[in-house]
N, C-alpha and C positions, 0 to 999 in steps of 0.2 A: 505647413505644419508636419511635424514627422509624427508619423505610428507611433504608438505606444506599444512596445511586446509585450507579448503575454508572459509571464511566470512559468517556466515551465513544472507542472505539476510533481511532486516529488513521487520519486516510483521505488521498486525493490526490479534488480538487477536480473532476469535472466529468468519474468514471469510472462506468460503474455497479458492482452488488456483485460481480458477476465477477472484472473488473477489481480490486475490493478485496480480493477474497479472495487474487487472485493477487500484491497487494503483500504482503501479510501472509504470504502463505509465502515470497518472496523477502526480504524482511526477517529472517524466522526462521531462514528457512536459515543465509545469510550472519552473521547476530549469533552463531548455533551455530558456525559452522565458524569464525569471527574474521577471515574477509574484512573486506576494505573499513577495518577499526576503526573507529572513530565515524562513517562517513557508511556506515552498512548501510541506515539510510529513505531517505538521500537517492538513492543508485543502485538502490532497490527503485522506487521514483518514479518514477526517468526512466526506467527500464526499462518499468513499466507504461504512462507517456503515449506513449514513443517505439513498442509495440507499436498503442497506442489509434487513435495518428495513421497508423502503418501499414494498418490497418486500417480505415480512413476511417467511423471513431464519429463521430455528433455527439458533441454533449456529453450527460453523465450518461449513455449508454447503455452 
């Protein structure tokens, strides 16, 4: 029998796993509550880069 892959988890580009953990509850939240309707990744995203950048991250950190 062959392995099944995993999904790889959708992430935003050039955050570290913090950062990705932190889109992935702001995604979940919002898809749960029905904010946003179909752009719940895309304001969990800019919500993550625009903290990243607040926060003067290089990239992937």
């Amino acid at each position: 029998m062959a392995k099944e892959k995993k999904q790889p988890k959708e992430h935003v580009k050039g955050v570290g796993p913090k950062e990705q953990r932190e889109y992935e509850h702001i995604k979940e939240s919002a898809e749960k509550s029905g904010r946003y309707g179909d752009r719940a990744e895309e304001v969990a995203a800019r919500t993550v880069l625009k903290h990243h950048k607040e926060s003067h991250h290089k990239k992937g950190e």
